[in-house]
Phi, psi and omega in degrees: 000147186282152167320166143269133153233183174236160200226104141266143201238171174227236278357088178287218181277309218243311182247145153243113198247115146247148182247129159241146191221166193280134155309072183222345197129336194260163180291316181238165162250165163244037185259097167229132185235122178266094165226159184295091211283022134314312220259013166215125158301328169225147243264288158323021137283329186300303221306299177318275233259024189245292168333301182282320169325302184295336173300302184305313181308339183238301200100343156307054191265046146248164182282173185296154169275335171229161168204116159259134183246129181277112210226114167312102198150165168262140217271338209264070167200181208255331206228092174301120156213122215299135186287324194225035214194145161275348119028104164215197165176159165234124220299348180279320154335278203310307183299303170329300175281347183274329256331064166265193179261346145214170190244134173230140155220121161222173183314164152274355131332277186313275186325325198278351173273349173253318179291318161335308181295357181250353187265162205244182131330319164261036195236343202225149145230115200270119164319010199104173180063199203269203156266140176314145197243149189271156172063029170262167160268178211220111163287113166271175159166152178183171220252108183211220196279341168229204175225151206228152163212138183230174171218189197176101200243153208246153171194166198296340172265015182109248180212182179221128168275133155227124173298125188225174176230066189258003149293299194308341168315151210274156186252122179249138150339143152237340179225171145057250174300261207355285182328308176287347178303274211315336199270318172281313214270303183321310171309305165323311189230002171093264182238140183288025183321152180310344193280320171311001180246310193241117199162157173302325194280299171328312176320297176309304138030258189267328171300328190251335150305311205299294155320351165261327163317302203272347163100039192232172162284132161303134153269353175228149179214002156248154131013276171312294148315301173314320154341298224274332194269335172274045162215017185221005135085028188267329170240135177300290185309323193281312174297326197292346200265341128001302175282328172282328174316276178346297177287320194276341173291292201282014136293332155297301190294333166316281168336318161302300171339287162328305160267019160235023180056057173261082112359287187295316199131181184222123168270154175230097180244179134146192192249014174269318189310302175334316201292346181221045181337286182318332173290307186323298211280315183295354207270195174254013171314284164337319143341291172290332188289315185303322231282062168247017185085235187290032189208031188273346182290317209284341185246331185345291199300004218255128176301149190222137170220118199274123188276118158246039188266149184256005191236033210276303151030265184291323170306279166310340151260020176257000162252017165252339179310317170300341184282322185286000000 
């Protein structure tokens, strides 16, 4: 009899990652396929040549029985279409061309919000605070070609994930620099959300307020570079907007805490922060976290943690799939 499998997805702005896995229960494989969602113009230019890819690779060559796609977007309409991406699709079109027996679309939040419940220690890096306290909620967010936030609240019956578009929420200053950042990005974009700041594209961002503030030449015009020049201590502006990423990441995660009351703790995922952990950790983030006035007692204890699994995603939709 042929395997039965299953097909999962992580699908940002910037990448699209699959997993394909055996219908038995389990969560991971070592069938994972990596492509650049630049290089198809439409999302179904992919699906066929996936197919086949997962076909050589396994030996499946029939289709899948389930499939969840964790999708940068809001997950609950009929008609996807990707927040940073050109990217769209219609889920009956889609289930038609995958040609399983069912289809899940969620958030992609939400998968990482799944994914949680499966790491270990050697998955973290813990940030400061206390112990996590049981049956608290648990704040997510993290940083990628946009910014995703969840939440995770533990019960006696497991957990319940809430899914949010709580990047878009508004970005408040804390000092200054910040106010002119936020004052230069407005002429651009109007009205400002944390993503625009903390995100890969946020990075660039705040790099290019910032040379226009001081009257200077950009000298970058990627991320990466910028990344690459604040953590080799080469350029001041690549280094100062690094450090407002920083500061301005752990006052958002502080915020979150603050609402969803986390207890349990705040994960910090998605994939930029990796590229400069050690910068990261050495930064005022923690700081920034604390920093809440009367209520700086109220966050000491609260644990902060940097997920450094790169497949956490993918991991969390094969747990919600164990879930349906």
């Amino acid at each position: 009899m042929a395997q039965a499998w299953n097909l999962v997805a992580d699908i940002g702005g910037t990448n699209a990652r699959f997993s394909a896995i055996p219908n038995d229960g389990s969560l991971e494989s070592n069938y994972e396929f990596h492509h650049s969602v630049e290089e198809y113009p439409k999302f179904s230019d992919l699906i066929g040549g996936l197919l086949a890819e997962i076909a050589e690779a396994t030996g499946w060559d029939h289709a899948p029985t389930n499939v969840c796609l964790a999708v940068a977007c809001p997950a609950d309409r009929v008609n996807i279409s990707f927040t940073n991406s050109h990217w769209q699709f219609n889920k009956a079109e889609l289930k038609n061309l995958l040609g399983c027996e069912n289809l899940w679309v969620i958030n992609d939040f939400e998968a990482v919000a799944h994914g949680i419940t499966e790491l270990d220690d050697h998955d973290l890096v813990k940030l400061g605070g206390g112990e996590a306290l049981d049956n608290k909620p648990i704040g997510i967010l993290g940083a990628g070609t946009g910014l995703g936030v969840a939440g995770l609240v533990r019960h006696a019956h497991g957990y319940h994930v809430i899914d949010t578009e709580g990047g878009h929420a508004d970005f408040a200053p804390l000092d200054e620099v910040q106010h002119a950042v936020v004052e230069r990005l407005r002429v651009i974009f109007g009205r400002v959300c944390l993503e625009r700041i903390l995100s890969g594209k946020g990075i660039l961002n705040v790099y290019t307020a910032l040379c226009s503030i001081q009257g200077a030449q950009a000298k970058f015009d990627d991320p990466a570079q910028i990344v690459t020049a604040a953590q080799a201590g080469s350029d001041e502006k690549a280094e100062q907007t690094l450090n407002i990423f920083c500061d301005a990441m752990g006052a958002a995660a502080g915020n979150l805490a603050l609402t969803f009351g986390a207890q349990g703790g705040i994960y910090i995922a998605g994939g930029v922060i990796p590229r400069f952990q050690d910068f990261f950790i050495s930064s005022s983030f923690r700081s920034k976290f604390e920093d809440k006035g009367r209520f700086a007692e109220y966050m000491k204890p609260i644990p902060v943690y940097l997920v450094t699994r790169s497949n956490l995603g993918l991991l969390g939709a094969a747990k919600k799939l164990q879930q349906v």
